[in-house]
mmJSON file of the N, C-alpha and C atoms, coordinates in Angstrom:
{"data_MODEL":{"atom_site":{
"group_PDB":["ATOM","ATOM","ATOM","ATOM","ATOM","ATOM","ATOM","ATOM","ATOM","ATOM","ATOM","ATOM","ATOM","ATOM","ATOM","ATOM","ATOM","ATOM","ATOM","ATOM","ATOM","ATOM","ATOM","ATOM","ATOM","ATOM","ATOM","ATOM","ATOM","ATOM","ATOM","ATOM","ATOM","ATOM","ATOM","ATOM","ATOM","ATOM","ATOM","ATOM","ATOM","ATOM","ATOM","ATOM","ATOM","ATOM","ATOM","ATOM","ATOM","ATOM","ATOM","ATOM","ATOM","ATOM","ATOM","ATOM","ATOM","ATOM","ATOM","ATOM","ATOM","ATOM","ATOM","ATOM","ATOM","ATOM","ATOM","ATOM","ATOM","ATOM","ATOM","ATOM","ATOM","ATOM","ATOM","ATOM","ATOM","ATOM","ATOM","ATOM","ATOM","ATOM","ATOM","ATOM","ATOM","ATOM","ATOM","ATOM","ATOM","ATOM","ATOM","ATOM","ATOM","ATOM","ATOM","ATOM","ATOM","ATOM","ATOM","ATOM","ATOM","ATOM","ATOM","ATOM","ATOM","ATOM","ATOM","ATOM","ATOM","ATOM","ATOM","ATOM","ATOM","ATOM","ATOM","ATOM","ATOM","ATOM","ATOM","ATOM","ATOM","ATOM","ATOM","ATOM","ATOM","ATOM","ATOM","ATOM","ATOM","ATOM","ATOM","ATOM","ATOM","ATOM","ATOM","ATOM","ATOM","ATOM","ATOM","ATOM","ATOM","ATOM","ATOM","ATOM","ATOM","ATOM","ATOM","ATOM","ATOM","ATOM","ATOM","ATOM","ATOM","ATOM","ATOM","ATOM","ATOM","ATOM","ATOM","ATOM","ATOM","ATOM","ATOM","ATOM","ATOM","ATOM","ATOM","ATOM","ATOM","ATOM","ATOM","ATOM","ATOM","ATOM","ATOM","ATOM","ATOM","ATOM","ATOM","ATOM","ATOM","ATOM","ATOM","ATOM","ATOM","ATOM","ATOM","ATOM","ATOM"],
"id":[1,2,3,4,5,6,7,8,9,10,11,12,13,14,15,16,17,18,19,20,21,22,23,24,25,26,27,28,29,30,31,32,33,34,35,36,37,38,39,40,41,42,43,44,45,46,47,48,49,50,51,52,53,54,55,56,57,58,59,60,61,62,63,64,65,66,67,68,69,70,71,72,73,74,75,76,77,78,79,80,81,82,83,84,85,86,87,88,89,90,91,92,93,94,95,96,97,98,99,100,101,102,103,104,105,106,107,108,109,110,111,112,113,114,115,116,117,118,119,120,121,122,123,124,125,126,127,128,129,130,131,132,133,134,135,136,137,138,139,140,141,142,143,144,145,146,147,148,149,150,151,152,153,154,155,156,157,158,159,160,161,162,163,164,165,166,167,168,169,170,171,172,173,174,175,176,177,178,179,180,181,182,183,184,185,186,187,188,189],
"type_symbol":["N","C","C","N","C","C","N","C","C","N","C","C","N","C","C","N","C","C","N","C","C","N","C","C","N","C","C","N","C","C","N","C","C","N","C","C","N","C","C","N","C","C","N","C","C","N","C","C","N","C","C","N","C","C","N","C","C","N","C","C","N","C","C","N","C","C","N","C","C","N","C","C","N","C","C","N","C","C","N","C","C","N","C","C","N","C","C","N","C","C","N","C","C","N","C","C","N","C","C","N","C","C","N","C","C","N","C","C","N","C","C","N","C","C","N","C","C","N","C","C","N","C","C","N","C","C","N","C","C","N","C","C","N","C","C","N","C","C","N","C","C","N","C","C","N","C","C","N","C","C","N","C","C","N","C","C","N","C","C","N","C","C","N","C","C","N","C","C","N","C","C","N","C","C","N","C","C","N","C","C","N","C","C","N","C","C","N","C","C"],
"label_atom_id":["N","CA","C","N","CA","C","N","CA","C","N","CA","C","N","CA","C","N","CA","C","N","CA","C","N","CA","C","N","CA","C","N","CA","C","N","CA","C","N","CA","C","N","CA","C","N","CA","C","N","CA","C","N","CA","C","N","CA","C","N","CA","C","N","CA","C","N","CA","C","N","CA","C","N","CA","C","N","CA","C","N","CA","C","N","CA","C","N","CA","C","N","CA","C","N","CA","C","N","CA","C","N","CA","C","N","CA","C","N","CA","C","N","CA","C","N","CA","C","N","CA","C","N","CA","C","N","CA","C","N","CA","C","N","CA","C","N","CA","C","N","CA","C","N","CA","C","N","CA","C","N","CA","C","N","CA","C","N","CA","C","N","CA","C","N","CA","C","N","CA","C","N","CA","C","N","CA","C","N","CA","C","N","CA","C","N","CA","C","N","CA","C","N","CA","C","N","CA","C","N","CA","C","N","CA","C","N","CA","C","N","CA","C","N","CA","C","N","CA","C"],
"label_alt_id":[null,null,null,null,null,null,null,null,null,null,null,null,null,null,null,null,null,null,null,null,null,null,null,null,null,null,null,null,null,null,null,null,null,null,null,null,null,null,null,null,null,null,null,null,null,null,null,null,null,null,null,null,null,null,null,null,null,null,null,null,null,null,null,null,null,null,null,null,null,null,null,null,null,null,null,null,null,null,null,null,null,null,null,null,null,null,null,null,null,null,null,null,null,null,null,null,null,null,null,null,null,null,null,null,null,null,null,null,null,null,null,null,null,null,null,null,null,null,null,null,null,null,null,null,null,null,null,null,null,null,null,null,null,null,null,null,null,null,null,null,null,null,null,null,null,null,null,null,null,null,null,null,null,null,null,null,null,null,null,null,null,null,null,null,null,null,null,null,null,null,null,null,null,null,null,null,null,null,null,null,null,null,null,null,null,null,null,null,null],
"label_comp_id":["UNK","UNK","UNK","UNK","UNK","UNK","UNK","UNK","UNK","UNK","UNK","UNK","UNK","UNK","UNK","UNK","UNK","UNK","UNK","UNK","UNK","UNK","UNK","UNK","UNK","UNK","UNK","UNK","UNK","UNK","UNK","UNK","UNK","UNK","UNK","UNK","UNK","UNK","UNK","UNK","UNK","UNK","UNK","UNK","UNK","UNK","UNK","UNK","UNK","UNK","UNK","UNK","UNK","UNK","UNK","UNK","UNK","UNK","UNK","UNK","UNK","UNK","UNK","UNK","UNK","UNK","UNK","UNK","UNK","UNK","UNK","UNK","UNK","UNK","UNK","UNK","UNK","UNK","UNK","UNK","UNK","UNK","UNK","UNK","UNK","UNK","UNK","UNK","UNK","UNK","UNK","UNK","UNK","UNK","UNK","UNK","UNK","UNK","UNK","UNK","UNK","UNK","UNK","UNK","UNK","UNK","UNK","UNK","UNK","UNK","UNK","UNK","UNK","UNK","UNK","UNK","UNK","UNK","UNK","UNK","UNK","UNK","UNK","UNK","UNK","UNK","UNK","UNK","UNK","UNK","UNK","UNK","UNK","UNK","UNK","UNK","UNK","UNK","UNK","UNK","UNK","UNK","UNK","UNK","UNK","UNK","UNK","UNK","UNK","UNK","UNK","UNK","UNK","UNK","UNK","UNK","UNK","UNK","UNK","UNK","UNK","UNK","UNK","UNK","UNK","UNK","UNK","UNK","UNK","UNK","UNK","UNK","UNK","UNK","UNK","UNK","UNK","UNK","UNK","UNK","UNK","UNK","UNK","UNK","UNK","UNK","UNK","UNK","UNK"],
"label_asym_id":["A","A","A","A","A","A","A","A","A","A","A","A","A","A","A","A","A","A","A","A","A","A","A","A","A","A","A","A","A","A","A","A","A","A","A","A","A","A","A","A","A","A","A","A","A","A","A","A","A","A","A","A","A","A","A","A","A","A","A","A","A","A","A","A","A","A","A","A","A","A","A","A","A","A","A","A","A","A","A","A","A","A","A","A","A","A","A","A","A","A","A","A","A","A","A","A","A","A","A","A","A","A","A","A","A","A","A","A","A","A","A","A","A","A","A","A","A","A","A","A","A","A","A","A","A","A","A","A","A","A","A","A","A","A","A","A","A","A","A","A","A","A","A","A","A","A","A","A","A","A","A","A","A","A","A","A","A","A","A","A","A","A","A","A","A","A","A","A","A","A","A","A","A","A","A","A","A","A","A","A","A","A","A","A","A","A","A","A","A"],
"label_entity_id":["1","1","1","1","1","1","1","1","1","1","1","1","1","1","1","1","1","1","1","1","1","1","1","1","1","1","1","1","1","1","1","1","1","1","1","1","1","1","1","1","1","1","1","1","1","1","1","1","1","1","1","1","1","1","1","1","1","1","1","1","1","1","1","1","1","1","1","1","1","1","1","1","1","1","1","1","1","1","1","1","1","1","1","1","1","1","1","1","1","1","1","1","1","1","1","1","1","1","1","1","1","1","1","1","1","1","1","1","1","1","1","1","1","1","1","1","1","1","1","1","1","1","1","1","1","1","1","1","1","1","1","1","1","1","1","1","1","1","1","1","1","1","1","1","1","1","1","1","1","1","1","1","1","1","1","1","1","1","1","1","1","1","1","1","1","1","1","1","1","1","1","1","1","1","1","1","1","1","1","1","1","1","1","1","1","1","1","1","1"],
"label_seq_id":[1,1,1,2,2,2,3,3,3,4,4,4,5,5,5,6,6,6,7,7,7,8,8,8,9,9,9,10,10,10,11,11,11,12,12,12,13,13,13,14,14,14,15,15,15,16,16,16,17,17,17,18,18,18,19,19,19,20,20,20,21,21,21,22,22,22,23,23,23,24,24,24,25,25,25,26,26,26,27,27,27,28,28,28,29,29,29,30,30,30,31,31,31,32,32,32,33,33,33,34,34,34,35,35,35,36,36,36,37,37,37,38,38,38,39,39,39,40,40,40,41,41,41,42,42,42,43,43,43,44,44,44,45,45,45,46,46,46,47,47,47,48,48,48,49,49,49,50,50,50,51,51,51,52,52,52,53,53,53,54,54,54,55,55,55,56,56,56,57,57,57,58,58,58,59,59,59,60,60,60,61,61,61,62,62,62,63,63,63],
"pdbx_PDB_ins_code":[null,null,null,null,null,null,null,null,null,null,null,null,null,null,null,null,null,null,null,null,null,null,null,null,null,null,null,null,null,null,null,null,null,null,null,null,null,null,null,null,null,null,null,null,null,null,null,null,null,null,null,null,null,null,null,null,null,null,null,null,null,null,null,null,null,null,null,null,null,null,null,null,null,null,null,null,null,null,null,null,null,null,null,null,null,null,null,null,null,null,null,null,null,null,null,null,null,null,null,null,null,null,null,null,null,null,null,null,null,null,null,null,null,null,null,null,null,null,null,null,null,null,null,null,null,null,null,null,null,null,null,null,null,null,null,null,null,null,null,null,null,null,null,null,null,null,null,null,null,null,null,null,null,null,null,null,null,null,null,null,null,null,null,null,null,null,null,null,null,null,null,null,null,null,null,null,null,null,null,null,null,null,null,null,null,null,null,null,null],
"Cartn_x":[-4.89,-3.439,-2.93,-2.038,-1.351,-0.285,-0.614,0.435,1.58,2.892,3.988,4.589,5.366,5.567,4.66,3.052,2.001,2.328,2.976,2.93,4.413,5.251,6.886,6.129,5.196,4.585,4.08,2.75,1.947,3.088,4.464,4.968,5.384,6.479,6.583,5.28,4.32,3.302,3.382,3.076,3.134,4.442,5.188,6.626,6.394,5.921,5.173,4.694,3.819,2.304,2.549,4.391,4.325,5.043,5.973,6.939,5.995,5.423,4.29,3.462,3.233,2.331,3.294,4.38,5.543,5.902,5.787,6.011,4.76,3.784,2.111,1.905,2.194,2.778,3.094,4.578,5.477,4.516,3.782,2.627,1.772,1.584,1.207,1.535,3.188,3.715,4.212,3.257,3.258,3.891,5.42,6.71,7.304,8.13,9.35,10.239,9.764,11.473,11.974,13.197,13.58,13.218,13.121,12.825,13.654,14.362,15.084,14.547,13.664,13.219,11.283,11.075,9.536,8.989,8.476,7.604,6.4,5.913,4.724,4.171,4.65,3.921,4.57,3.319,3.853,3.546,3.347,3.499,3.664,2.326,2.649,2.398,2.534,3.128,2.785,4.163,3.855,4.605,4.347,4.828,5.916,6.93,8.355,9.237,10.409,11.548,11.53,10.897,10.655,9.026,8.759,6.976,6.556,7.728,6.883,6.388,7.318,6.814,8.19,7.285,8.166,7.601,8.798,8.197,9.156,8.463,8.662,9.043,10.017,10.421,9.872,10.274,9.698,10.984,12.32,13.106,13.253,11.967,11.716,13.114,13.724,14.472,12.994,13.994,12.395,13.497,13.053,13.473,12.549],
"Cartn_y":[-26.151,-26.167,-24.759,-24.496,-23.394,-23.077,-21.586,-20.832,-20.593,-21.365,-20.624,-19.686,-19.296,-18.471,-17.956,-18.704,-17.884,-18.281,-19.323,-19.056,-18.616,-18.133,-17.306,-15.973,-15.581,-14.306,-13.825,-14.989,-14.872,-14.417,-15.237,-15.332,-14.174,-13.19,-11.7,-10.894,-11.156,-10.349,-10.558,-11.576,-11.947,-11.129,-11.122,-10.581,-9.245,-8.495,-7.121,-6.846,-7.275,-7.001,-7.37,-7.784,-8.401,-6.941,-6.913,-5.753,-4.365,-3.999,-2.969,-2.836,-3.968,-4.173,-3.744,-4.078,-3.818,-2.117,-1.76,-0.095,0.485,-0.315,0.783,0.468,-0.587,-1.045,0.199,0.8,1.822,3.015,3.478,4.641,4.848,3.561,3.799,3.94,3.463,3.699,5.415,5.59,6.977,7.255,6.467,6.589,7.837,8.085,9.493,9.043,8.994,8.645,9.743,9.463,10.723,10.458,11.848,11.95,11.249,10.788,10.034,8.42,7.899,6.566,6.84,7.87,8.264,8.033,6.94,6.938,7.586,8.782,9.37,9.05,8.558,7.663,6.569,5.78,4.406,4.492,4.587,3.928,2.648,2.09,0.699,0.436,0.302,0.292,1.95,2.66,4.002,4.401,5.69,5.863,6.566,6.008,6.575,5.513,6.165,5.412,4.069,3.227,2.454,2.075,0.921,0.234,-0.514,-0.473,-1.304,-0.703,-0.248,0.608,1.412,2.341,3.784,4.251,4.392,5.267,5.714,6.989,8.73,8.759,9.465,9.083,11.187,11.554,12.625,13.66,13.247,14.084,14.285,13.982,13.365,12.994,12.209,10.772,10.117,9.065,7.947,6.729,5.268,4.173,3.493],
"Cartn_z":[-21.861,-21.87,-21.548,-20.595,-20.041,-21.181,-21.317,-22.339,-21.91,-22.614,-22.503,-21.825,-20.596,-19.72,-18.993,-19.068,-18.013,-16.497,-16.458,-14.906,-14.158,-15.497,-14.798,-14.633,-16.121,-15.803,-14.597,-13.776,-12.74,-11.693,-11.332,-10.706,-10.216,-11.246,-11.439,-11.094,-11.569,-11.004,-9.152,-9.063,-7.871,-6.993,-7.237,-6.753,-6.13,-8.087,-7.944,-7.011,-6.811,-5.99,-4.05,-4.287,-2.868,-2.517,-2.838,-2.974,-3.167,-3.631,-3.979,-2.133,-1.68,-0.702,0.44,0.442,2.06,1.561,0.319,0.698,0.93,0.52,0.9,2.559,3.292,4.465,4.843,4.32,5.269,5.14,4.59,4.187,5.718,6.464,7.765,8.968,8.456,9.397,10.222,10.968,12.11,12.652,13.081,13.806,13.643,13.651,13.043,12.849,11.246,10.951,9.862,10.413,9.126,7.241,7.042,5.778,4.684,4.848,3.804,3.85,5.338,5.342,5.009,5.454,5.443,3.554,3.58,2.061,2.148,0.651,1.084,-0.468,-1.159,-2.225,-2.293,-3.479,-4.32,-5.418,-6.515,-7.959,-8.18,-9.059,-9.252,-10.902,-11.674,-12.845,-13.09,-12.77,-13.133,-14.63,-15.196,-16.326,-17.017,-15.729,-15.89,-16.679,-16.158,-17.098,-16.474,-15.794,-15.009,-14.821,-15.198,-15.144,-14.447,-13.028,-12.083,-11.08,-9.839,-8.754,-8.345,-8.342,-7.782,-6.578,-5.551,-4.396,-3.84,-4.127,-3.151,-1.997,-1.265,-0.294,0.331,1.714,2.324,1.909,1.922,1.111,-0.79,-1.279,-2.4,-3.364,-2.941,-3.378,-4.095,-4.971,-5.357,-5.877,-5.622,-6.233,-6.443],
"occupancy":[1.0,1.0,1.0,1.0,1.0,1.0,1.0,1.0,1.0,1.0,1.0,1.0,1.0,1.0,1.0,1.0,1.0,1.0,1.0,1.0,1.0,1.0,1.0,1.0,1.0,1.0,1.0,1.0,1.0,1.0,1.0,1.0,1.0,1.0,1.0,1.0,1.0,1.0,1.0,1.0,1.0,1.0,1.0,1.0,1.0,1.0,1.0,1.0,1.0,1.0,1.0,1.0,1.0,1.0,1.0,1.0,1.0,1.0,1.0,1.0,1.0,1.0,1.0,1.0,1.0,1.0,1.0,1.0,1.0,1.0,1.0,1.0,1.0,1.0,1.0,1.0,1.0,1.0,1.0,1.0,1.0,1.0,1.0,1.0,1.0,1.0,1.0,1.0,1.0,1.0,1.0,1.0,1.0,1.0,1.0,1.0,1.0,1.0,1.0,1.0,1.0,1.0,1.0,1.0,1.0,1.0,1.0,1.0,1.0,1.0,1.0,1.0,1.0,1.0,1.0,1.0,1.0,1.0,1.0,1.0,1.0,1.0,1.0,1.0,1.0,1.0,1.0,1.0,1.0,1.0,1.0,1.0,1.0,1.0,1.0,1.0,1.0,1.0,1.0,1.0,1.0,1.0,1.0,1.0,1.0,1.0,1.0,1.0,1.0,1.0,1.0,1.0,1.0,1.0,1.0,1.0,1.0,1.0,1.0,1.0,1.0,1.0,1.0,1.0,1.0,1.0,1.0,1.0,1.0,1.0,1.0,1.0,1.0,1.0,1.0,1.0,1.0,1.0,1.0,1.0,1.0,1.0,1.0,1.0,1.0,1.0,1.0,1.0,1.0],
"B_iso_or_equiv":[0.0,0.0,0.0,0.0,0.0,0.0,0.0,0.0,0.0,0.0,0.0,0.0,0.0,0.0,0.0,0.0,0.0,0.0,0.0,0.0,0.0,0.0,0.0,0.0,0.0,0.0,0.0,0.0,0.0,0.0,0.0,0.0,0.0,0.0,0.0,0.0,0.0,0.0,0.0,0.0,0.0,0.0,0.0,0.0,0.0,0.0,0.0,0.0,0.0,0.0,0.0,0.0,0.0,0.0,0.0,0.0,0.0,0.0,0.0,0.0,0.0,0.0,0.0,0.0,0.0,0.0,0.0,0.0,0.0,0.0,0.0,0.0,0.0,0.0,0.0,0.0,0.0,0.0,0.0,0.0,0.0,0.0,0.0,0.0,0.0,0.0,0.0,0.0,0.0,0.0,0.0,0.0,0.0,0.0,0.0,0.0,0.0,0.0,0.0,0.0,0.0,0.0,0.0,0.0,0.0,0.0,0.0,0.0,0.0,0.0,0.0,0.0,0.0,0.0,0.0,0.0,0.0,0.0,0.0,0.0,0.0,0.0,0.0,0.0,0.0,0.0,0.0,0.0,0.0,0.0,0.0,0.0,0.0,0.0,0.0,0.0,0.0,0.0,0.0,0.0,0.0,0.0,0.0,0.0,0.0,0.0,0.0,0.0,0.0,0.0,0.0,0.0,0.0,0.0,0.0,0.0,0.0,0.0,0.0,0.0,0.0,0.0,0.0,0.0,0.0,0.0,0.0,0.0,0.0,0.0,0.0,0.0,0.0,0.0,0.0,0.0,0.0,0.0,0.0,0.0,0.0,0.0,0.0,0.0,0.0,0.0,0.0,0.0,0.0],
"pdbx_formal_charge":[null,null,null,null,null,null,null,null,null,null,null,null,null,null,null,null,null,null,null,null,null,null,null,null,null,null,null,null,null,null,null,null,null,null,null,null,null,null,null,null,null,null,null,null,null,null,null,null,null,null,null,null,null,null,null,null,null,null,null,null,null,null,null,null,null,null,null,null,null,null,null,null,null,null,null,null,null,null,null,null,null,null,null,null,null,null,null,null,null,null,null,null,null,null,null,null,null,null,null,null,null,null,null,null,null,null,null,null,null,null,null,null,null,null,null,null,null,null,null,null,null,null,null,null,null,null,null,null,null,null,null,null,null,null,null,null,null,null,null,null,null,null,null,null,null,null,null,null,null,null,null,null,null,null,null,null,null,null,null,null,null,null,null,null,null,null,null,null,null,null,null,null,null,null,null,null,null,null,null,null,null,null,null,null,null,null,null,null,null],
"auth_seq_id":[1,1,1,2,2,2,3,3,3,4,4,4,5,5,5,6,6,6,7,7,7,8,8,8,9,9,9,10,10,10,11,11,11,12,12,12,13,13,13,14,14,14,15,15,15,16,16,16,17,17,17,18,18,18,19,19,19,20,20,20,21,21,21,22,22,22,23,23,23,24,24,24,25,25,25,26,26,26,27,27,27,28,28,28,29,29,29,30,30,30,31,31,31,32,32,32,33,33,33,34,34,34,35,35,35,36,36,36,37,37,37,38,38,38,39,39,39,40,40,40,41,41,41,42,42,42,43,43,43,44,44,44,45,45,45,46,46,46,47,47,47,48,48,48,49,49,49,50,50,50,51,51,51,52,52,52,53,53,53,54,54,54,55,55,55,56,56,56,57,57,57,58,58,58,59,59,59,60,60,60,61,61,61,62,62,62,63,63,63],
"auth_comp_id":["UNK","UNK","UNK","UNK","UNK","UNK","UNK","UNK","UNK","UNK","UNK","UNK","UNK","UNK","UNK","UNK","UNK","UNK","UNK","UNK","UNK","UNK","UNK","UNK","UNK","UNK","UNK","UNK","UNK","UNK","UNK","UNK","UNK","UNK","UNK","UNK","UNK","UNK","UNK","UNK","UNK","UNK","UNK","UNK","UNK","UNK","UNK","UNK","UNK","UNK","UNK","UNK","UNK","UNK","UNK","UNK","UNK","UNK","UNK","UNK","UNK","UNK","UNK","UNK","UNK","UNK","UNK","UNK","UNK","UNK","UNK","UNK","UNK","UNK","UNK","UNK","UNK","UNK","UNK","UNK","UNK","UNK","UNK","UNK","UNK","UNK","UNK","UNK","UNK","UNK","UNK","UNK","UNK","UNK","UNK","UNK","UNK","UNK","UNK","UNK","UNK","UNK","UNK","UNK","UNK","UNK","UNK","UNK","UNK","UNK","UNK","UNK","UNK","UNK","UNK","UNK","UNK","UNK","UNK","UNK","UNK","UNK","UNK","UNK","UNK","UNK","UNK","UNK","UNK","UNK","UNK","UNK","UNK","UNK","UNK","UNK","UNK","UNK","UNK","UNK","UNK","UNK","UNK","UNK","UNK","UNK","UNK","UNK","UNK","UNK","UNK","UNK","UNK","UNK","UNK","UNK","UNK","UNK","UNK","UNK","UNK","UNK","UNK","UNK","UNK","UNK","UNK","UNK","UNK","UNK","UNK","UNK","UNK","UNK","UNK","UNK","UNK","UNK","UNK","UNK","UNK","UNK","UNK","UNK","UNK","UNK","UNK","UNK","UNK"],
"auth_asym_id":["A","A","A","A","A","A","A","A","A","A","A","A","A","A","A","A","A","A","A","A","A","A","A","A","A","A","A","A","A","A","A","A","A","A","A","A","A","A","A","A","A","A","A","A","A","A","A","A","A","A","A","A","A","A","A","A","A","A","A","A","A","A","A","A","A","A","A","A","A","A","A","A","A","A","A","A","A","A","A","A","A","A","A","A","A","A","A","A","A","A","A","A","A","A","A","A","A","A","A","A","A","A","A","A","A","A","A","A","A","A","A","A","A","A","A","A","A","A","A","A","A","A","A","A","A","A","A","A","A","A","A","A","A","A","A","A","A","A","A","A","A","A","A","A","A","A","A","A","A","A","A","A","A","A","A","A","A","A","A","A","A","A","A","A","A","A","A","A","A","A","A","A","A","A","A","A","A","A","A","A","A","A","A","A","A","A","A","A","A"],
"auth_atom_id":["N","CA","C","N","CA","C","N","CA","C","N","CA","C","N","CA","C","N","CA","C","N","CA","C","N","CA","C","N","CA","C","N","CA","C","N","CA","C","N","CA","C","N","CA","C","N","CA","C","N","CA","C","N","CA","C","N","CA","C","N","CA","C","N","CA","C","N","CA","C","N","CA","C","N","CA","C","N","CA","C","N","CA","C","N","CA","C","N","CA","C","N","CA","C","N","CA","C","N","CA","C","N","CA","C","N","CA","C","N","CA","C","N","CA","C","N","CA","C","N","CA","C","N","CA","C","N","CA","C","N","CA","C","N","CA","C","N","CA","C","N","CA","C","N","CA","C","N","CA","C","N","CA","C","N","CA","C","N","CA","C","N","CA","C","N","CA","C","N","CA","C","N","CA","C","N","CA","C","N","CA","C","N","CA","C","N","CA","C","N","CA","C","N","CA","C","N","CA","C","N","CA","C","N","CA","C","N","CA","C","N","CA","C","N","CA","C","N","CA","C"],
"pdbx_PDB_model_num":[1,1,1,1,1,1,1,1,1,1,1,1,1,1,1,1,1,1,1,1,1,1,1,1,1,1,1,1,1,1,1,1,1,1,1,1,1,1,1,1,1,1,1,1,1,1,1,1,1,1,1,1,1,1,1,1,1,1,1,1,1,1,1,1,1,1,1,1,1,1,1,1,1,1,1,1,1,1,1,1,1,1,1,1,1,1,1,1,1,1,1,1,1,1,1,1,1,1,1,1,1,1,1,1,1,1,1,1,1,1,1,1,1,1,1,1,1,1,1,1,1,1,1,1,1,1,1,1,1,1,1,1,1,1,1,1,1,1,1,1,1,1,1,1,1,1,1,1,1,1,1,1,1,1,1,1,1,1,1,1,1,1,1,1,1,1,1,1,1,1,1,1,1,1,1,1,1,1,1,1,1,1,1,1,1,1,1,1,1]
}}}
């Protein structure tokens, strides 16, 4: 028998991990773009004021 919110949980993970994946995506991207679009990290449950994913942008901005 499946526990109580395990599969809204999976789901959110799932979300995570999709969203996490399209900014490690932009990490290869080699184009020129300006520093305010250029990501040069990701964080994925990092240990800020925030526990899902954080990423660094080349003018270090971060959301």
């Amino acid at each position: 028998m499946a526990e109580p919110g395990g599969p809204t949980t999976q789901d959110g993970i799932f979300y995570q991990n999709t969203v996490a994946a399209r900014f490690l995506a932009d990490l290869l991207d080699l184009g020129r773009l300006p520093p305010r679009e250029r990501v040069i990290e990701v964080r994925v449950e990092a240990p800020a004021d925030v526990d899902d994913i954080v990423v660094r942008y080349a003018d270090n901005h971060r959301d």
